[in-house]
C-alpha positions in Angstrom: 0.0 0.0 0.0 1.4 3.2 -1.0 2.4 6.2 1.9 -0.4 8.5 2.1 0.3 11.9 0.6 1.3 14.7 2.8 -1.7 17.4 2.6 -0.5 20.7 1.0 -1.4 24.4 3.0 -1.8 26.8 0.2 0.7 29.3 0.6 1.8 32.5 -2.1 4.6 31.6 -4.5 6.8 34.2 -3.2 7.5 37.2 -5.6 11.3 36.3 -5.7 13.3 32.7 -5.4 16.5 32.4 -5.6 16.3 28.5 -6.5 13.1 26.1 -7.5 13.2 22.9 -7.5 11.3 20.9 -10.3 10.1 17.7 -11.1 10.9 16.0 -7.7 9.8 14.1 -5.0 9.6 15.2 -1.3 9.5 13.3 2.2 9.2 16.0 3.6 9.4 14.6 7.0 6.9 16.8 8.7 5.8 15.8 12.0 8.3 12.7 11.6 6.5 11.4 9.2 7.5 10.5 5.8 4.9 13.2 4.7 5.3 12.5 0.6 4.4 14.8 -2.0 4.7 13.5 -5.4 5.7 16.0 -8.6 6.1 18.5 -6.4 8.0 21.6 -7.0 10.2 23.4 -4.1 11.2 27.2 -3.7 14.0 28.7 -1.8 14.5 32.3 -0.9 17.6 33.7 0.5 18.3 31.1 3.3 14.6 29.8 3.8 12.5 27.3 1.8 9.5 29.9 0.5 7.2 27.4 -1.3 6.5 23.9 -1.3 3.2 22.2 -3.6 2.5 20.1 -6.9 4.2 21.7 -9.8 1.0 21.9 -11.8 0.3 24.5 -9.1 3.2 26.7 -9.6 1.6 30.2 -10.7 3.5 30.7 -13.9 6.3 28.5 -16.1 9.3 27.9 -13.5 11.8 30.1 -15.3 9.3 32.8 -14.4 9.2 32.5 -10.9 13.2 31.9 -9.9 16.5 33.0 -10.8 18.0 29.4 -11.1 15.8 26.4 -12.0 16.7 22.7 -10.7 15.3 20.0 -12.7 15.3 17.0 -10.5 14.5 14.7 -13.4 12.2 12.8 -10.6 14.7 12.3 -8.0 13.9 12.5 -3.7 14.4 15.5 -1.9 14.7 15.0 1.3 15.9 17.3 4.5 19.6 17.5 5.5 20.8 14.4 7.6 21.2 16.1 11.0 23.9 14.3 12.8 23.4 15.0 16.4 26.2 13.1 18.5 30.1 12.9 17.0 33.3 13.0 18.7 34.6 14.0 15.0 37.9 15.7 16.5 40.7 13.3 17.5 44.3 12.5 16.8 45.5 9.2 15.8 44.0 5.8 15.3 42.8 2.8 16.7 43.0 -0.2 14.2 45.8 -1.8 15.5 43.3 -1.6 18.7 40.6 -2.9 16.6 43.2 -6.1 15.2 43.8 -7.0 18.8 40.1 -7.4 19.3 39.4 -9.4 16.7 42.8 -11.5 17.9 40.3 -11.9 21.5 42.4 -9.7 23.6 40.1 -8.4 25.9 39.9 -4.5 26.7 41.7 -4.4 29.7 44.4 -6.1 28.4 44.5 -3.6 25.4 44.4 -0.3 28.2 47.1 -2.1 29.9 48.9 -2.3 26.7 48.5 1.7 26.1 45.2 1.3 24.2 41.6 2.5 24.6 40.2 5.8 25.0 44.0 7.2 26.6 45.8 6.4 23.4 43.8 9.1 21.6 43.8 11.3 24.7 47.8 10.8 23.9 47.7 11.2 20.6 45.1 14.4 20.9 47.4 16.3 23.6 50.3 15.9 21.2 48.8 17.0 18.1 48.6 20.4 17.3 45.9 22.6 16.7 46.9 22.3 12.7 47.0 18.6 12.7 43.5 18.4 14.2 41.9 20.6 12.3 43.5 19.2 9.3 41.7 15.1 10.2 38.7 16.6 11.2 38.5 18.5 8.1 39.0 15.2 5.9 35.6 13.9 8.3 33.7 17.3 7.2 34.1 17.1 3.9 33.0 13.3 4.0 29.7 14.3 6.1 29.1 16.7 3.5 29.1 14.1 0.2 26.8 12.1 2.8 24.0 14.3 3.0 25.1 15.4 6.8 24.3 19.4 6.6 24.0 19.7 10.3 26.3 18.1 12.9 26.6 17.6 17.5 30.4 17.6 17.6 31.3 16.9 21.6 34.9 17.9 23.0 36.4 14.8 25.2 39.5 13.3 23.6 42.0 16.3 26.1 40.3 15.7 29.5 42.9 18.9 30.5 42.0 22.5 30.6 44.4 23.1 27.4 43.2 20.4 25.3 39.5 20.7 25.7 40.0 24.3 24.9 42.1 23.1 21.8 39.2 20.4 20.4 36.9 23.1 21.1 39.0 26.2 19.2 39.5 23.2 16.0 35.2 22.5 16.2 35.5 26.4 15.8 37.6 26.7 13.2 35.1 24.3 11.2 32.0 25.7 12.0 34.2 28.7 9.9 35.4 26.8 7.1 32.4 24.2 6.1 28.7 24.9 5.1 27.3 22.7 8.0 25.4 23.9 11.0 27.7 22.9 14.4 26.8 22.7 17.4 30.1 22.5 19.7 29.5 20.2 23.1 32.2 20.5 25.8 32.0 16.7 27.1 35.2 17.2 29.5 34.0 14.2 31.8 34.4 11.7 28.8 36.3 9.7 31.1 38.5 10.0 34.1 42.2 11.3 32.7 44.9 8.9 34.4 46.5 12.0 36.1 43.3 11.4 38.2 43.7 8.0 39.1 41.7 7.3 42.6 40.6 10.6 42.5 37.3 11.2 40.5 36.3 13.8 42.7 39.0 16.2 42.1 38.7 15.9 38.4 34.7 16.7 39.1 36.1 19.8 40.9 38.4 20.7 38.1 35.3 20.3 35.5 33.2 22.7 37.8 35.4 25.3 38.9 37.7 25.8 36.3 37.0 24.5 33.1 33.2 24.8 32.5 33.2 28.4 33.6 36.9 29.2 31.2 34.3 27.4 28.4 31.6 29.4 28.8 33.7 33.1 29.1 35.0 31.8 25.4 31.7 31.1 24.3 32.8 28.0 22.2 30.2 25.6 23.4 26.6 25.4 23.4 26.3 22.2 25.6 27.7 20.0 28.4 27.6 16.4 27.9 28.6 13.8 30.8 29.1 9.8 30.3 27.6 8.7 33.0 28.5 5.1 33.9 30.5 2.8 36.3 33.4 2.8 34.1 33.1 7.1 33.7 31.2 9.2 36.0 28.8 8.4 39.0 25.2 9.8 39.3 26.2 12.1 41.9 29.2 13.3 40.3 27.3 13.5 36.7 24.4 15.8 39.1 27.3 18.1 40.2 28.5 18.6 36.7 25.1 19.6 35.4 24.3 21.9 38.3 27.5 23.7 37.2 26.6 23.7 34.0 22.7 25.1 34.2 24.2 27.6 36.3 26.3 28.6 33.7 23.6 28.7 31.4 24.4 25.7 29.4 21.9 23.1 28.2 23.0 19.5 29.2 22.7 16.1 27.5 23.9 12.9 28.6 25.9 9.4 27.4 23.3 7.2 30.0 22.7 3.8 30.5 25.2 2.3 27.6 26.4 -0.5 29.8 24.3 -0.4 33.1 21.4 1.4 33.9 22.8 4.2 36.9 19.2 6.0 36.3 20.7 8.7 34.2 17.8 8.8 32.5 15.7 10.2 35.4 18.7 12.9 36.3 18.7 13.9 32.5 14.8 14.5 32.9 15.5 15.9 36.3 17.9 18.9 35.1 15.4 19.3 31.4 18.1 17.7 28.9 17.9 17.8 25.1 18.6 14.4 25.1 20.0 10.9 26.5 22.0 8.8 24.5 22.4 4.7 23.9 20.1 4.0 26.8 20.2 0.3 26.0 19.9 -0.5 29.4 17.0 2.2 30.0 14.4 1.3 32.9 10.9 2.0 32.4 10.9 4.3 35.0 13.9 6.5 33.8 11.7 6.0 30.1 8.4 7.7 31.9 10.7 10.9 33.2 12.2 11.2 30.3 8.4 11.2 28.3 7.2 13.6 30.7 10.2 16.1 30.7 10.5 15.8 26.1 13.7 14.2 26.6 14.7 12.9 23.2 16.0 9.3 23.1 19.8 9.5 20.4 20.2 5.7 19.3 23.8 4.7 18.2 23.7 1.6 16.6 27.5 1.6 15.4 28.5 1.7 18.8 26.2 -1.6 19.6 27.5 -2.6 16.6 31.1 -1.9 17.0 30.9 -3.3 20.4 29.0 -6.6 19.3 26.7 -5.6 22.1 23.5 -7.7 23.0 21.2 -5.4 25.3 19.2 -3.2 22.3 17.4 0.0 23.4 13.6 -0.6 24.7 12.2 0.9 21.1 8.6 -0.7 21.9 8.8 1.3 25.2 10.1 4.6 23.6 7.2 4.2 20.6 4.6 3.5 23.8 6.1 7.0 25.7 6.3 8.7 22.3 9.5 9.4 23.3 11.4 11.2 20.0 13.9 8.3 18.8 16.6 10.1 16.9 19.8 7.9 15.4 23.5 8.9 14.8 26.5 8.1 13.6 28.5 8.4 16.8 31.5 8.9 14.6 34.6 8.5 17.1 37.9 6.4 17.1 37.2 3.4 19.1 33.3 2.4 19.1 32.0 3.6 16.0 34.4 4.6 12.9 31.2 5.2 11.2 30.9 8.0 8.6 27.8 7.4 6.2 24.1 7.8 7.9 22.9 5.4 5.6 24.8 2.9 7.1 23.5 4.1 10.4 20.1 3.6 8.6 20.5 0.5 8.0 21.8 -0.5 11.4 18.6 1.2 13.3 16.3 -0.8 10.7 17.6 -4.2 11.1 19.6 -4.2 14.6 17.5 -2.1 16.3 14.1 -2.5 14.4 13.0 0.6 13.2 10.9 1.3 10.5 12.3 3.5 7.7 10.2 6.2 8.5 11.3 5.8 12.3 15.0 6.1 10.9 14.4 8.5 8.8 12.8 10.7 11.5 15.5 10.2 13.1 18.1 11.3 11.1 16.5 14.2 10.0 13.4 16.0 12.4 14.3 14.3 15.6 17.7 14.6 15.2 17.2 18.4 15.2 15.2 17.9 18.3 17.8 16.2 20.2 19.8 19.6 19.3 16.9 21.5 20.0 16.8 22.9 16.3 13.4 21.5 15.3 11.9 24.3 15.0 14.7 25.4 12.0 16.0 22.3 11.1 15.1 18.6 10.5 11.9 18.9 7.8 11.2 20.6 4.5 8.3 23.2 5.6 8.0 26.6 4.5 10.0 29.2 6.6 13.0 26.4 7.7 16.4 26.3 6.5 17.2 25.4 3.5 19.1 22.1 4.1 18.3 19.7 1.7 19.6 16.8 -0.4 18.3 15.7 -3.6 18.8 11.9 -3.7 19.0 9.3 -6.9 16.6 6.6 -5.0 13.7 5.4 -6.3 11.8 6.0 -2.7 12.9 6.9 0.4 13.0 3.3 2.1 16.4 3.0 -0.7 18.3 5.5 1.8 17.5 2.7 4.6 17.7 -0.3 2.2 21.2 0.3 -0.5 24.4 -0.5 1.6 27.6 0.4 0.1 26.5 3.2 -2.4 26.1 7.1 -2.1 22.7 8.2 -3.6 23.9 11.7 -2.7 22.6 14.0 -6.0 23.2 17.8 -4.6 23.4 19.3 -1.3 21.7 22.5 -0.1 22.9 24.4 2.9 21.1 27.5 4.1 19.9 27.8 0.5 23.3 27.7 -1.5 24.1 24.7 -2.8 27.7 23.1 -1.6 28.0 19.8 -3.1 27.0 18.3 -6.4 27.4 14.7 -7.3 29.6 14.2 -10.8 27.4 12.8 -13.5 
């Protein structure tokens, strides 16, 4: 049975565009929803999109109404991936970590070996500012051919004052040089540095008192993210950090309930956060705060996947709650090398079981939610950014469905278009 169509508001063509889209699909994702409109036109003026409807309702011939026509020759135009949880800014690598693994050496054996998380906190306190700029660049540009126009990237691989402040300065530096919308997380209590051995507290104290309020005078973060977990941060320590932050004016999200449930969830809710994220081991209880307090659910299915993890997210229980489900690539060294959504699509379809139009949602609308952009960002709907893709699928579910390929046609960013696919 065919999606039903997506019910068109009448609206004014606008008396200038600057680009129209013709002869094209749209999943326009409104409301979450796959929200189709077939042989459909598109308008975008300035920044904004100006006009969506059927093209046999555009008021005059299209080279009339715009200053550049797009003929989409019937391809999908969908909204901008939104990407909304990345460590994207590291130095070094971790294959010869990922080798030992598939050799069976157990983690512990690898940390004690120099691996893990401290080898890129190594690696990322040596490097300088250039060199990190200059990897993270090469990940940019690959978002970018992805369909990825909007992208969470969290701080966490310096876990000292100078090296958070250097991750931070580099996710700067992007935001300057590529088209995407960034939204910079300072995540200084990834993990406990080794410096701190035996002495969580301390680092807690160095988090609050000196480097969250050095953050915030720079103005080169918009978040505060904590991993909250038995091998990380305690509940009480994680409920220190956030009162600093809040205080501070930050919005606060939360790595909660990956490997254990420490009822995160229920803090998160507590302290009003945009979002937790994995939550495989989410309780029901932590699920109801989180409904009642519009706490958006992130799913990372490269990390479960990565990890060969067994304990999958309670999706029945978020779809009961109505609890937003957005998915992302979790791009980072050592859990999820991952840099194509679709493959992220794919993952949340079959491992987690999602529906297309659940992934979709949540790559797109509920993805924005979780970075509390929804109301610019996420869905193609008269007066949002323009952040689209044009895609060479033959329906949507292809995006969820072709491994391997990049249907990627032409990207839109904020109504300029940054990438186009060779013929």
């Amino acid at each position: 049975m065919p999606p039903p169509e997506f019910t068109i508001t009448d609206t004014l063509f606008p008396e200038t565009a600057d680009l129209l889209f013709v002869n094209c699909h749209l999943a326009t994702m409104v409301n979450g929803s796959l929200s189709i409109v077939e042989n459909a036109a598109l308008a975008v003026t300035g920044k904004k999109i100006s006009w969506i409807g059927y093209q046999k309702n555009l008021p005059d011939s299209p080279e009339r109404l715009a200053s550049q026509i797009i003929d989409c020759r019937h391809k999908w135009i969908l909204p901008g991936f939104v990407d909304c949880h990345t460590h994207l800014v590291w130095a070094g690598s971790r294959s010869t970590e990922f080798e030992m693994r598939l050799k069976g050496i157990g983690y512990e054996d690898i940390i004690r070996n120099g691996g893990g998380i401290f080898s890129t906190v190594r690696a990322t306190r040596d490097a300088t500012q250039e060199a990190l700029f200059s990897q993270a660049a090469k990940r940019m540009a690959t978002f970018l051919t992805q369909g990825i126009t909007c992208v969470e990237i969290k701080s966490g691989y310096g876990l000292d004052m100078d090296t958070e402040l250097k991750i931070l300065s580099t996710i700067d530096r992007l935001t300057q040089n590529f088209p995407q919308h960034i939204e910079p997380t300072f995540l200084g209590a990834h993990a406990l540095p080794p410096e701190y051995k035996n002495r969580p507290d301390a680092y807690v104290d160095l988090v609050t008192r000196t480097m969250l309020p050095r953050v915030k005078d720079q103005g080169i973060a918009t978040a505060v993210d904590v991993f909250c977990e038995h091998i990380a941060f305690s509940r009480a320590q994680t409920q220190k950090i956030f009162e600093a932050a809040t205080a501070l004016g930050f919005r606060v999200k939360l790595h909660a309930e990956q490997l254990s449930d420490m009822d995160g969830a229920a803090l998160a809710a507590e302290f009003n956060a945009l979002s937790c994220d994995h939550i495989e081991y989410l309780s029901a209880e932590g699920a109801k705060k989180m409904a009642q307090k519009q706490v958006s659910a992130v799913l990372l299915p490269g990390a479960f996947y990565f990890l060969r993890e067994t304990q999958k997210p309670p999706i029945q229980l978020l779809r009961k709650l109505k609890i937003p489900m957005a998915i992302s690539t979790d791009l980072n060294p050592g859990t999820s090398p991952v840099h194509a959504m679709t493959l992220i699509l794919n993952m949340a379809c079959l491992l987690f079981g999602l529906t297309c139009e659940e992934a979709l949602a949540g790559a797109t609308l509920n993805g924005a939610r979780a970075l509390g952009l929804d109301t610019k960002k996420g869905s193609l709907e008269v007066g949002k950014d323009a952040d689209l893709v044009v895609f060479d699928i033959n329906s949507p579910a292809d995006l969820c469905y072709l491994m391997g390929t990049s249907p990627v046609a032409m990207v839109v960013i904020s109504g300029k278009t940054e990438y186009t696919c060779a013929p």
